[in-house]
MIDOSE-1310 file (N, C-alpha, C; in nm, 2 decimals, decimal comma, always signed):
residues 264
xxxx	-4,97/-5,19/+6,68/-4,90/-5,29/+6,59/-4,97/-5,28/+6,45; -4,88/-5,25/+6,39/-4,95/-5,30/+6,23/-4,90/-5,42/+6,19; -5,00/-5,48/+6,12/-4,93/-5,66/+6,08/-4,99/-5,62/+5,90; -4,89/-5,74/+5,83/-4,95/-5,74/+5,70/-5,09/-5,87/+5,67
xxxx	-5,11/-5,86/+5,60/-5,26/-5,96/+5,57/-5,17/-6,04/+5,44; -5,14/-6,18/+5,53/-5,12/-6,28/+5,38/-5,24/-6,36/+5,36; -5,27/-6,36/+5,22/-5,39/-6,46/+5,19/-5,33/-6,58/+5,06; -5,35/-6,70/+5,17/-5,34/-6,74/+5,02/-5,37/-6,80/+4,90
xxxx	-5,27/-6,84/+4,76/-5,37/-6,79/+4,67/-5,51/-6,88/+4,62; -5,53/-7,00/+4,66/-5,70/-7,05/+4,67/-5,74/-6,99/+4,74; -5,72/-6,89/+4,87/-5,82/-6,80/+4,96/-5,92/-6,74/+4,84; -5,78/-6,66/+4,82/-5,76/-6,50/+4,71/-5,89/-6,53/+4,60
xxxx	-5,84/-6,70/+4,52/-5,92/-6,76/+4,40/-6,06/-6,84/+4,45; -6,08/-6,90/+4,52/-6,19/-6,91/+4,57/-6,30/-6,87/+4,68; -6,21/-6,84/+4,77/-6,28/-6,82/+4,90/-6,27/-6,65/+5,00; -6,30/-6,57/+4,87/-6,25/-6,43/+4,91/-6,33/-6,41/+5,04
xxxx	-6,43/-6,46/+5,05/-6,53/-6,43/+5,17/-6,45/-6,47/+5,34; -6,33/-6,58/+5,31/-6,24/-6,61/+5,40/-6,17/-6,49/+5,42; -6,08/-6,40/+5,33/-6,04/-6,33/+5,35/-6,10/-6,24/+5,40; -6,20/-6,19/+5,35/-6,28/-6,06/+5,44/-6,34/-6,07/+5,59
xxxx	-6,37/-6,20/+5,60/-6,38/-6,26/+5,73/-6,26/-6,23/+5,86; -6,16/-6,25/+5,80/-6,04/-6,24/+5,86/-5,97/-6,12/+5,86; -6,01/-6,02/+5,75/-5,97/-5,90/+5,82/-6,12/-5,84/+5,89; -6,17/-5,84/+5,91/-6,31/-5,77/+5,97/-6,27/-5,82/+6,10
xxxx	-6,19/-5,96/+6,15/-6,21/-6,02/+6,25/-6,08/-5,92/+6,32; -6,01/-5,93/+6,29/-5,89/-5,81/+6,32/-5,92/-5,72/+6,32; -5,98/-5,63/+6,24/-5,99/-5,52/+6,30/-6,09/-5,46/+6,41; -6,19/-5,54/+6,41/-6,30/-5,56/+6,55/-6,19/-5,62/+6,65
xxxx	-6,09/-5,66/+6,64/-5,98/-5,69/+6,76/-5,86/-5,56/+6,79; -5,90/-5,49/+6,73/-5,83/-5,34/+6,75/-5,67/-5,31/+6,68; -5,64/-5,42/+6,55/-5,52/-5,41/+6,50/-5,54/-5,35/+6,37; -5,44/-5,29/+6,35/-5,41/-5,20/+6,24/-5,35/-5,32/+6,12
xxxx	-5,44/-5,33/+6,01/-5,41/-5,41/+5,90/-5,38/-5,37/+5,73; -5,30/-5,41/+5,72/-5,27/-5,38/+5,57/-5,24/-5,50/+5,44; -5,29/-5,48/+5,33/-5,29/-5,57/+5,25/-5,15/-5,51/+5,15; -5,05/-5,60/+5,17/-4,94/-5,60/+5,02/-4,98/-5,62/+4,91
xxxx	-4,98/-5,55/+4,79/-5,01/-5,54/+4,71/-4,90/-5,64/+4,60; -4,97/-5,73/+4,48/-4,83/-5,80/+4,43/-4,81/-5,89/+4,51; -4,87/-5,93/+4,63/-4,85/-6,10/+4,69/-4,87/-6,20/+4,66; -4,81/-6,29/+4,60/-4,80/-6,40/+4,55/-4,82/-6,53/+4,64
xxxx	-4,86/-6,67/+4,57/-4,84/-6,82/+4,61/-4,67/-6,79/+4,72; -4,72/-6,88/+4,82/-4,58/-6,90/+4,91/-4,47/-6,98/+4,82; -4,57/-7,04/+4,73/-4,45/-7,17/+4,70/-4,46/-7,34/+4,73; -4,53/-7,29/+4,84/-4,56/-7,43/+4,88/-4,64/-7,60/+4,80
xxxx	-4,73/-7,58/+4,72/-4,73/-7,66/+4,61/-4,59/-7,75/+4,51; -4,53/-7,61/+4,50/-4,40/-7,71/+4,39/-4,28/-7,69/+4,53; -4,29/-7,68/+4,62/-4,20/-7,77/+4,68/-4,24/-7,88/+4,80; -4,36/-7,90/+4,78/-4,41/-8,04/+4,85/-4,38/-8,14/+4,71
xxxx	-4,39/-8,05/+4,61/-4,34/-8,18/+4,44/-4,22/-8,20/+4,41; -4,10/-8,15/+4,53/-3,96/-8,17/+4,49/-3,90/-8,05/+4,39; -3,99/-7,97/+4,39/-3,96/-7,82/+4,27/-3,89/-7,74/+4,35; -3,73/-7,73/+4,34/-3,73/-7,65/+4,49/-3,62/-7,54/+4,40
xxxx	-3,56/-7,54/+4,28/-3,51/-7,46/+4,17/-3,65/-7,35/+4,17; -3,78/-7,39/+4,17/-3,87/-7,33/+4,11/-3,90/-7,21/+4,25; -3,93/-7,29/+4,37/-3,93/-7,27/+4,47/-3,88/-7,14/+4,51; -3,74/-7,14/+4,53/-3,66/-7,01/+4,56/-3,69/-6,89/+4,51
xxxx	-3,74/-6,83/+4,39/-3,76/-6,72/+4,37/-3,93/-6,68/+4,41; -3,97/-6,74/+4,40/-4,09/-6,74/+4,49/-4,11/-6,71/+4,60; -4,01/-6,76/+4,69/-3,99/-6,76/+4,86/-3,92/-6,61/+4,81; -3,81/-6,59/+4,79/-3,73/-6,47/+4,78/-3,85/-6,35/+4,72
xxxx	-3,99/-6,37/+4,64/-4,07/-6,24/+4,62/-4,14/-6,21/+4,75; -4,17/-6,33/+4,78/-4,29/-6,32/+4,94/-4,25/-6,23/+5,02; -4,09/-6,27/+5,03/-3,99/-6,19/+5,15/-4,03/-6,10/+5,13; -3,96/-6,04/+4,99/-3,94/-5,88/+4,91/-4,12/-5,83/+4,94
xxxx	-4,21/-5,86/+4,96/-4,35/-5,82/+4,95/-4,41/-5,80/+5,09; -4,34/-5,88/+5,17/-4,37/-5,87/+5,36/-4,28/-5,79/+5,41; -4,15/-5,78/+5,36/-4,07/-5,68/+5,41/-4,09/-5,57/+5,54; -4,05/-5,55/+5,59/-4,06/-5,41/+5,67/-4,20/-5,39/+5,80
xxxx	-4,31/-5,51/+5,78/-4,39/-5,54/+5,85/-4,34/-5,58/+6,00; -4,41/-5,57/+6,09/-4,41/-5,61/+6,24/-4,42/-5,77/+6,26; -4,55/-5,81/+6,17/-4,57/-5,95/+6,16/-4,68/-5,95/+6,05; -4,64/-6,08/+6,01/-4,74/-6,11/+5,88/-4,87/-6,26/+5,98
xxxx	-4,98/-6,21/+5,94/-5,10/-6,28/+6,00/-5,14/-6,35/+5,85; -5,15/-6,48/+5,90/-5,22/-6,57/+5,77/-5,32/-6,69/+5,84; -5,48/-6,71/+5,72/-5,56/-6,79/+5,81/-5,54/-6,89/+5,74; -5,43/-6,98/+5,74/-5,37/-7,12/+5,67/-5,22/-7,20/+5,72
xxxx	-5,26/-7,23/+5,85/-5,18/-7,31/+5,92/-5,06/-7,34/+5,82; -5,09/-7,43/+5,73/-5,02/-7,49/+5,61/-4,95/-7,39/+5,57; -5,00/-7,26/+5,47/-4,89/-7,13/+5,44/-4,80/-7,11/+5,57; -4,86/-7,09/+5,66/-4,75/-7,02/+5,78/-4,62/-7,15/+5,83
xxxx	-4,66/-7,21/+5,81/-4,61/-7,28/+5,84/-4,44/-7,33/+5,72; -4,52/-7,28/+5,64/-4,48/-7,33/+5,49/-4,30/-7,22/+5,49; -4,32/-7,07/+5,55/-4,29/-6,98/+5,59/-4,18/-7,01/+5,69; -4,26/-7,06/+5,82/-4,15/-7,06/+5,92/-4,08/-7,17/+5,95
xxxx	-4,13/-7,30/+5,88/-4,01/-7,42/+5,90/-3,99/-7,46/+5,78; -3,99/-7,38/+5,68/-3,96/-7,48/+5,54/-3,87/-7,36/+5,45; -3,86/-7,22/+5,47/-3,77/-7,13/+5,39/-3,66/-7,13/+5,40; -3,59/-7,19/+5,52/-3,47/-7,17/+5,53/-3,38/-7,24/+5,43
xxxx	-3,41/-7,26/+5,31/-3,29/-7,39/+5,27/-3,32/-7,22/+5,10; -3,37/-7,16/+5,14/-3,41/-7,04/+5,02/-3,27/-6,91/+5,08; -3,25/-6,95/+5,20/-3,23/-6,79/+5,23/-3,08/-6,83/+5,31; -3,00/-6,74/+5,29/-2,85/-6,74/+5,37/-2,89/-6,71/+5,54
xxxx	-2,77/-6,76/+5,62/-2,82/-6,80/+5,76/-2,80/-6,65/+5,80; -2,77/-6,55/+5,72/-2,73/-6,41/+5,78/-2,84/-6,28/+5,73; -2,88/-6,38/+5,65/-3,06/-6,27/+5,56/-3,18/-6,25/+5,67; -3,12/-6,11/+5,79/-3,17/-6,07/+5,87/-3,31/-6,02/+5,85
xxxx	-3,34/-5,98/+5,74/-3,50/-5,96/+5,67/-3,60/-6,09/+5,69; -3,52/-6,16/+5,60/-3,62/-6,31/+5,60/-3,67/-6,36/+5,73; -3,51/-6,36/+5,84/-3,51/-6,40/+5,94/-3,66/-6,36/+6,05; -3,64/-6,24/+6,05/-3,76/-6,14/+6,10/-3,89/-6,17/+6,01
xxxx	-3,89/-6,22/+5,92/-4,04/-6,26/+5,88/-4,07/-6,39/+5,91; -3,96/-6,51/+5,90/-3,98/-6,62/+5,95/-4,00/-6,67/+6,11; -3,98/-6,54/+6,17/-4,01/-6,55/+6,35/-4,15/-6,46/+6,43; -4,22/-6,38/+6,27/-4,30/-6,33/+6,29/-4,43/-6,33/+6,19
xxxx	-4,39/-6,48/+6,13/-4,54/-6,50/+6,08/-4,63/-6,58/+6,14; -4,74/-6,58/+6,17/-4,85/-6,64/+6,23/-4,95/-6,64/+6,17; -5,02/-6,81/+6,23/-5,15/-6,87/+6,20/-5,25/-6,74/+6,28; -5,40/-6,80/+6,18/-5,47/-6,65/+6,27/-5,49/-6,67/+6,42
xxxx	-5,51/-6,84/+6,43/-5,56/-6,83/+6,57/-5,45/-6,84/+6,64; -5,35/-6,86/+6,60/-5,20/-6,83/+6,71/-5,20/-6,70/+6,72; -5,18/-6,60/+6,62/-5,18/-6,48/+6,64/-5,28/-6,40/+6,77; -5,39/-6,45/+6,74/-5,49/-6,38/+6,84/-5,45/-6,40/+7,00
xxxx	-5,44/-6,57/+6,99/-5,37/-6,59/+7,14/-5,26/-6,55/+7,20; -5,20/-6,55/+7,12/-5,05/-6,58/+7,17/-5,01/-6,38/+7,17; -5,01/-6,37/+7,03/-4,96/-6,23/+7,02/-5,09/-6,14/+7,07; -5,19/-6,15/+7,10/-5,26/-6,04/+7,12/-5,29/-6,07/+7,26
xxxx	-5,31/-6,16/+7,29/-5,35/-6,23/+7,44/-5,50/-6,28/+7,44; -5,57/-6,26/+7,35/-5,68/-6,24/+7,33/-5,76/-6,38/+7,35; -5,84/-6,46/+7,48/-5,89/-6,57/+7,49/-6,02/-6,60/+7,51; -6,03/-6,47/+7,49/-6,23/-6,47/+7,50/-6,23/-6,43/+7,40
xxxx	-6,39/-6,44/+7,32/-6,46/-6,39/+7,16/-6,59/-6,29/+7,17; -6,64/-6,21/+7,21/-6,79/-6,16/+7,24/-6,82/-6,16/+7,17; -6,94/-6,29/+7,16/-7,00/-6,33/+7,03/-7,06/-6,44/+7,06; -7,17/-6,50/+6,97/-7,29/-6,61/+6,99/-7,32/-6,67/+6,86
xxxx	-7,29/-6,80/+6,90/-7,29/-6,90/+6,73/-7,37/-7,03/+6,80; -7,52/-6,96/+6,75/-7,58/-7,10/+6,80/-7,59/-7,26/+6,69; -7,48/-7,28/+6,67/-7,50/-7,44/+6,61/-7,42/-7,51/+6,64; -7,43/-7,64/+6,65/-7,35/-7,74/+6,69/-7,21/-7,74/+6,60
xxxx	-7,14/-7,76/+6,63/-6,98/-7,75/+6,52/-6,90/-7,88/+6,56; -6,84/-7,89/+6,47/-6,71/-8,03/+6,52/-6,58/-7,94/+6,49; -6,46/-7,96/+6,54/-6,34/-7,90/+6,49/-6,24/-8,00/+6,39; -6,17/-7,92/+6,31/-6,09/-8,01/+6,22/-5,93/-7,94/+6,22
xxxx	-5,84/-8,04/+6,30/-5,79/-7,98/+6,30/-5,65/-8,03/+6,20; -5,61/-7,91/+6,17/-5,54/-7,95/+6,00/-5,35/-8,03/+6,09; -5,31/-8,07/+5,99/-5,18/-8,21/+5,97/-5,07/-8,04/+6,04; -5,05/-7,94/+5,93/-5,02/-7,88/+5,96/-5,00/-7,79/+6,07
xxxx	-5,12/-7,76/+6,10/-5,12/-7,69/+6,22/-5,06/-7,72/+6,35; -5,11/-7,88/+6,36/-5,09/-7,95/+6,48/-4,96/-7,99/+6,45; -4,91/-8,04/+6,35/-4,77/-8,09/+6,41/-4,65/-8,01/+6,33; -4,63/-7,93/+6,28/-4,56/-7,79/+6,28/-4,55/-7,73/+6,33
xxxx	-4,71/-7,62/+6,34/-4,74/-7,49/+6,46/-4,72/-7,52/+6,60; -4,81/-7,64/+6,60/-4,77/-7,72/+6,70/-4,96/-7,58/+6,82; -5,03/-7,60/+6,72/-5,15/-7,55/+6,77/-5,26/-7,63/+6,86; -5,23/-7,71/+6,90/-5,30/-7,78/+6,94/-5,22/-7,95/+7,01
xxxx	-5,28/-8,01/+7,05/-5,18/-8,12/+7,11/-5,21/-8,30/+7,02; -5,13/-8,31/+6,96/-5,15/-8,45/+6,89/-5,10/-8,53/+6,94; -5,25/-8,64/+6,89/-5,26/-8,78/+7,00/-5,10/-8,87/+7,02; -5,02/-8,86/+6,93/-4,90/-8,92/+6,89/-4,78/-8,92/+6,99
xxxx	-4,85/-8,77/+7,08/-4,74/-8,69/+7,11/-4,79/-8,65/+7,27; -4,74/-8,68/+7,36/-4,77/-8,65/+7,53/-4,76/-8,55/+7,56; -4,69/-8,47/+7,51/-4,70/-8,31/+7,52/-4,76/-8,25/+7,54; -4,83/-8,17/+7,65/-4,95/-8,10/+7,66/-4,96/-7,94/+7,60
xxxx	-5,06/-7,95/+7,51/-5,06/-7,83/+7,46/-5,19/-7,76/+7,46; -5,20/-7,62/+7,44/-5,32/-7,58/+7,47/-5,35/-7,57/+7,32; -5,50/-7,58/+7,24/-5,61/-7,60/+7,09/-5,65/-7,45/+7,13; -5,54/-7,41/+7,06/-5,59/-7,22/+7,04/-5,71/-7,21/+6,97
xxxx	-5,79/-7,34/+6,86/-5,89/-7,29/+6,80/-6,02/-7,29/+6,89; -5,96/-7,43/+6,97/-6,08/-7,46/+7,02/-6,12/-7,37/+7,11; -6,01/-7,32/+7,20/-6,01/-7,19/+7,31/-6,10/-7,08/+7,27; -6,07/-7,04/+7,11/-6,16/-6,95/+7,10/-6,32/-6,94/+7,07
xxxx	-6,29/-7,08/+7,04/-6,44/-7,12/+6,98/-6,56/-7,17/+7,06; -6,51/-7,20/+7,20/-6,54/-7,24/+7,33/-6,56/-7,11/+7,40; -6,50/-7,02/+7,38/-6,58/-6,86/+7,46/-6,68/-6,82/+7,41; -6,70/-6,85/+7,27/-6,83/-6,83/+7,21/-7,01/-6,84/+7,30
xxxx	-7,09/-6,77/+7,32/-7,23/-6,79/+7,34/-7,30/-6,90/+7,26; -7,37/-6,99/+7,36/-7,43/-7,04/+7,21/-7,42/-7,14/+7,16; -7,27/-7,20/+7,20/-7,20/-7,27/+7,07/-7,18/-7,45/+7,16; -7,18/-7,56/+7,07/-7,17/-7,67/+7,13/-7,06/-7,73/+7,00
xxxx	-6,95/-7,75/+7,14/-6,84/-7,85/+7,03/-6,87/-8,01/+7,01; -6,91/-8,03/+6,95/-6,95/-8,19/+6,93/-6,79/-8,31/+6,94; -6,80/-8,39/+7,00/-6,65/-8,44/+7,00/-6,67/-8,56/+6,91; -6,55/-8,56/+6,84/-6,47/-8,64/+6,71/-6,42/-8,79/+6,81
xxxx	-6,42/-8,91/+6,75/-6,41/-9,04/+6,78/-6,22/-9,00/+6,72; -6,20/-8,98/+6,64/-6,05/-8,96/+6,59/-6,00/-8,81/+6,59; -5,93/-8,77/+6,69/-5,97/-8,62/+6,67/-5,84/-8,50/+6,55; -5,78/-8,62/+6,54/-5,68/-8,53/+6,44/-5,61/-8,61/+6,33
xxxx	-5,68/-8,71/+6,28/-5,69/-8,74/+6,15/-5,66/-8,70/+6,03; -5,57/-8,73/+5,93/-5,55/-8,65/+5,82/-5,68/-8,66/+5,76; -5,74/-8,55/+5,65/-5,84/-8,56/+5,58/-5,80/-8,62/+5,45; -5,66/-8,64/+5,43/-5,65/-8,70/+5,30/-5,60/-8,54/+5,17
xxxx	-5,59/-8,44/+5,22/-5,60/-8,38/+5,11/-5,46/-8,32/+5,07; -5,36/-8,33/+5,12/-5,18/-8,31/+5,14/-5,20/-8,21/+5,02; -5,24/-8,12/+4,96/-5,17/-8,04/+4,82/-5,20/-8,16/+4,68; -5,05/-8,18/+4,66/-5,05/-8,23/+4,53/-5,04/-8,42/+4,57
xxxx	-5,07/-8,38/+4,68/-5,15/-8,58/+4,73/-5,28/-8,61/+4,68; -5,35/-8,54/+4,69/-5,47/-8,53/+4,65/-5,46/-8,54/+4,51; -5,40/-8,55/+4,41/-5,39/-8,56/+4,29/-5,31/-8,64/+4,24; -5,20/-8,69/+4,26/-5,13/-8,81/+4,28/-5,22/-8,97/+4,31
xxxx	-5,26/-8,94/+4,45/-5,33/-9,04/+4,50/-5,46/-9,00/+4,54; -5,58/-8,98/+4,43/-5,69/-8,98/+4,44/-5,79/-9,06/+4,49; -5,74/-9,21/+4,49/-5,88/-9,24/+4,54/-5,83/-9,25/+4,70; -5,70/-9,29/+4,76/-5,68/-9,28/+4,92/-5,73/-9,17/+4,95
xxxx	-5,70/-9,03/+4,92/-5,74/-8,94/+4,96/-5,87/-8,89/+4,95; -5,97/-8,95/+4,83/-6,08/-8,96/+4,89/-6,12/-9,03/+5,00; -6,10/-9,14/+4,97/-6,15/-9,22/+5,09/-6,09/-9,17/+5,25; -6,01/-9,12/+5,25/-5,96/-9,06/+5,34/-6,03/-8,94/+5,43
xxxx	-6,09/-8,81/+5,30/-6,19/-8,70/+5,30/-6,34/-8,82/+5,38; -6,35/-8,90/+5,28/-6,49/-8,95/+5,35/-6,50/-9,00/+5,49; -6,39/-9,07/+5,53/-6,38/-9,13/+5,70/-6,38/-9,01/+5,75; -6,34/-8,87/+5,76/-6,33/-8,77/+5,80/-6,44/-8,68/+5,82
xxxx	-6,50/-8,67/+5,72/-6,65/-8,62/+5,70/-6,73/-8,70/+5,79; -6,75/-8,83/+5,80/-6,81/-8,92/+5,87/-6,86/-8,92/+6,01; -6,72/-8,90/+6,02/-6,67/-8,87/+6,18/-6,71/-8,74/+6,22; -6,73/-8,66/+6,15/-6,80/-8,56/+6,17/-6,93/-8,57/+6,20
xxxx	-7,00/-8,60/+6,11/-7,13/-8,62/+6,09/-7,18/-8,71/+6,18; -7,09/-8,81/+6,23/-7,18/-8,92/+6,34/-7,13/-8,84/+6,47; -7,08/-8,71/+6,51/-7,08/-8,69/+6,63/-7,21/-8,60/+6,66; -7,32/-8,57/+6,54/-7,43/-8,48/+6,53/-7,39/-8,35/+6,52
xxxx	-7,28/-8,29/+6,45/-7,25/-8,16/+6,45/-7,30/-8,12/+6,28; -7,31/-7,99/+6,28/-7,36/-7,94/+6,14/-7,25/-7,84/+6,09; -7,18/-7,80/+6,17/-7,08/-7,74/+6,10/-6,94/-7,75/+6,14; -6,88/-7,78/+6,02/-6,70/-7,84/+6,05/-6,59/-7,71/+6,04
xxxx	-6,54/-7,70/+6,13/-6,48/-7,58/+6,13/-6,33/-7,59/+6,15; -6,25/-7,53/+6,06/-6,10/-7,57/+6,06/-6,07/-7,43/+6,06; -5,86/-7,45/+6,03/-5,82/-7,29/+6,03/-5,74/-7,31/+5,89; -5,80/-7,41/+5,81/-5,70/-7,44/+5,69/-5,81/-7,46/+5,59
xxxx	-5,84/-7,37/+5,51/-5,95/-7,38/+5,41/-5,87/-7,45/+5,30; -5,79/-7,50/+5,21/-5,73/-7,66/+5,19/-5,79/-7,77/+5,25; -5,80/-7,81/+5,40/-5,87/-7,90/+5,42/-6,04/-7,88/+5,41; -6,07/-7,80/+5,39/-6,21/-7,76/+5,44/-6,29/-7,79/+5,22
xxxx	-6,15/-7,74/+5,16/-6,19/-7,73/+5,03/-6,24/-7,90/+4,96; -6,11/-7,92/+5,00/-6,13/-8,10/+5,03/-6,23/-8,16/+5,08; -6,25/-8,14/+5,15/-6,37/-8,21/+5,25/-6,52/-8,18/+5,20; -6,54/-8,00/+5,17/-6,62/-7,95/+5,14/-6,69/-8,01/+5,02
xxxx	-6,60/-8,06/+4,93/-6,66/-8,07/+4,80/-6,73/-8,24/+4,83; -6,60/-8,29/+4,89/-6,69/-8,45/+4,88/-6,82/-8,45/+4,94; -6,85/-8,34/+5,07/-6,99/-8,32/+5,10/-7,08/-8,29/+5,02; -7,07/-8,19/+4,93/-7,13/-8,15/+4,84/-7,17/-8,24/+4,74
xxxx	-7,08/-8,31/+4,65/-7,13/-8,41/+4,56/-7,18/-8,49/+4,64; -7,23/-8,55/+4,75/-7,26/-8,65/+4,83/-7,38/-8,63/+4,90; -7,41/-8,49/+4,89/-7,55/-8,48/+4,94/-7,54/-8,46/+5,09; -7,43/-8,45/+5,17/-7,39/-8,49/+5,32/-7,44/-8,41/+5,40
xxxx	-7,50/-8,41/+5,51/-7,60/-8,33/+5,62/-7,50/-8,25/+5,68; -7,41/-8,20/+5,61/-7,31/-8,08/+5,69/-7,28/-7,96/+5,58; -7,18/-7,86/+5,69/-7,15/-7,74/+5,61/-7,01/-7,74/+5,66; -6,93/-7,66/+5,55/-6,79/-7,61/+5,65/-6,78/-7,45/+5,65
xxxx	-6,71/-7,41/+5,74/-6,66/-7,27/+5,79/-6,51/-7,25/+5,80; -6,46/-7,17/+5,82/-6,32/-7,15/+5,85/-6,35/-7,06/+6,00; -6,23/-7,11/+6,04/-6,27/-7,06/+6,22/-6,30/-6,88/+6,19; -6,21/-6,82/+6,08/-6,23/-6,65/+6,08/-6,43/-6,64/+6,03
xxxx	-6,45/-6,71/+5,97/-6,61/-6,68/+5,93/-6,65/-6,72/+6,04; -6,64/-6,78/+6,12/-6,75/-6,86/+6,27/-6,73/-6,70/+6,31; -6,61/-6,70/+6,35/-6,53/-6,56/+6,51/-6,62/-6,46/+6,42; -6,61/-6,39/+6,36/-6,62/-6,27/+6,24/-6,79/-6,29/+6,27
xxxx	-6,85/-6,37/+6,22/-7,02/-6,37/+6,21/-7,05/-6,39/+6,38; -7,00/-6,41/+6,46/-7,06/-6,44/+6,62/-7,03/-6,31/+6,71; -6,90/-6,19/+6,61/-6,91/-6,07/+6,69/-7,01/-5,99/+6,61; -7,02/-6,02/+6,48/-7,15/-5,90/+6,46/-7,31/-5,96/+6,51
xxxx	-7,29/-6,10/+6,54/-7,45/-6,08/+6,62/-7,47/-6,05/+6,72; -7,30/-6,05/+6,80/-7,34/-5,95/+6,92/-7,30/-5,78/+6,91; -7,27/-5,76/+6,80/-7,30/-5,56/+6,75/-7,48/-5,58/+6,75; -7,51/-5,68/+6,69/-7,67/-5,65/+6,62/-7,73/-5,70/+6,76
xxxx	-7,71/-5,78/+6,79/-7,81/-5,74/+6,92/-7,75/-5,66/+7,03; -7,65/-5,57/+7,07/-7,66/-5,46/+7,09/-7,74/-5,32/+6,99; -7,71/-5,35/+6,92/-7,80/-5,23/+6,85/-7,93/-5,24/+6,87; -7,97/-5,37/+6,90/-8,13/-5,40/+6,89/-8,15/-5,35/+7,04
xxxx	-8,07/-5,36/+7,12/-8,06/-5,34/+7,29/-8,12/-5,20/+7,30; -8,02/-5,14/+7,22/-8,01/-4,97/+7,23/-8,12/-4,92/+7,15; -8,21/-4,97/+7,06/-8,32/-4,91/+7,01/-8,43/-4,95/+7,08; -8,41/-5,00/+7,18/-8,57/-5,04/+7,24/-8,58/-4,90/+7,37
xxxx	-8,72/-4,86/+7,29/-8,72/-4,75/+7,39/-8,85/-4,78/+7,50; -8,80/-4,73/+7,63/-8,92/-4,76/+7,74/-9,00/-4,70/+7,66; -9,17/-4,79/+7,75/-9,31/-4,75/+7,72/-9,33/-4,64/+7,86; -9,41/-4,54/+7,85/-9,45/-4,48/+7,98/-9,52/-4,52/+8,06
């Protein structure tokens, strides 16, 4: 399988280290990856603002840019999602291109499970973590199971994050909470949505965990910063930097395995 690599564009502008995380993480999973060149914003911004004139030609380059791919892999619940339940009002019900992109784009950690089969990680992350799991994911992707909702679902993040060596998931008093950061909510209504980031951080922090780990660097950017100005006893990760950094300490201690030579 070859898949394309969508990144999107705050990855791209802030957090390139996300990106390389996430392809390193794939291809240590044995998939053939390629970057579109000319990839642009989904769009998603100005049509959470009612911009949906602006919208369309946007959605119509993305297409034009994924084209001809098997499946597009993106680590932003929110983009993918943005993709497969929100394009259709861009594209005629017979635009068999789009169609095939909008039934074959996936979140990273859907991708791994679902399309690769993949439910183990070989790999060791010794710190405590909390999970965050983003508005989008859960009740779009439908990655996980929300309290709202009886449904039983299996937490593809947590699945993977749980085969890890090492690793201790700390549990959340509220476990799927908005953090307050919606896009252009967060700027609109700044102080709820701080306050919103802060109850969330909190909750983090009083389960004793040190690192917050989502699959939507949006919420993580949000959250991140209020920790930061605030001096707050945590860090955040994106689930591809945890996965990604927990298989090369088990390359490095294999390699350490393989240089130890008997004494006579």
């Amino acid at each position: 399988m070859t898949v394309a690599l969508f990144i999107p564009c705050y990855i791209d502008q802030f957090y390139p280290n996300v990106a390389i995380a996430t392809l390193t993480l794939l291809e240590r999973l044995g998939v053939r990856v390629e970057y579109p060149a000319g990839q642009t914003c989904c769009g998603q911004p100005m049509a959470n603002t009612g911009c949906d004139a602006e919208t369309a030609p946007v959605a119509k380059q993305w297409v034009k840019r994924f084209a001809g791919y098997d499946a597009v892999v993106c680590p932003s619940g929110s983009c993918a999602s943005m993709i497969r339940n929100h394009y259709d009002d861009y594209f005629g019900p017979k635009d068999v291109e789009f169609q095939h992109l909008r039934d074959n784009t996936f979140e990273l950690s859907e991708f791994i499970v679902d399309q690769l089969g993949v439910r183990s990680i070989p790999g060791r992350f010794n710190r405590p973590v909390s999970i965050h799991s983003s508005c989008h994911g859960l009740r779009e992707l439908r990655l996980g199971k929300c309290s709202e909702n009886m449904t039983p679902r299996e937490d593809k993040m947590r699945l993977l994050l749980e085969s890890l060596d090492g690793i201790e998931i700390k549990p959340l008093s509220r476990v799927d909470e908005c953090c307050g950061f919606g896009g252009t909510f967060a700027v609109a209504e700044r102080e709820t949505s701080v306050a919103m980031g802060i109850d969330r951080v909190t909750d983090h922090i009083s389960s004793g965990s040190e690192v917050m780990v989502a699959g939507d660097m949006s919420c993580l950017m949000h959250m991140g910063g209020l920790i930061r100005r605030r001096n707050m006893p945590m860090s955040v990760m994106h689930i591809a930097e945890v996965l990604s950094e927990a298989m090369q300490e088990e390359v490095s201690d294999a390699d350490r395995a393989s240089s130890v030579v008997a004494k006579p």
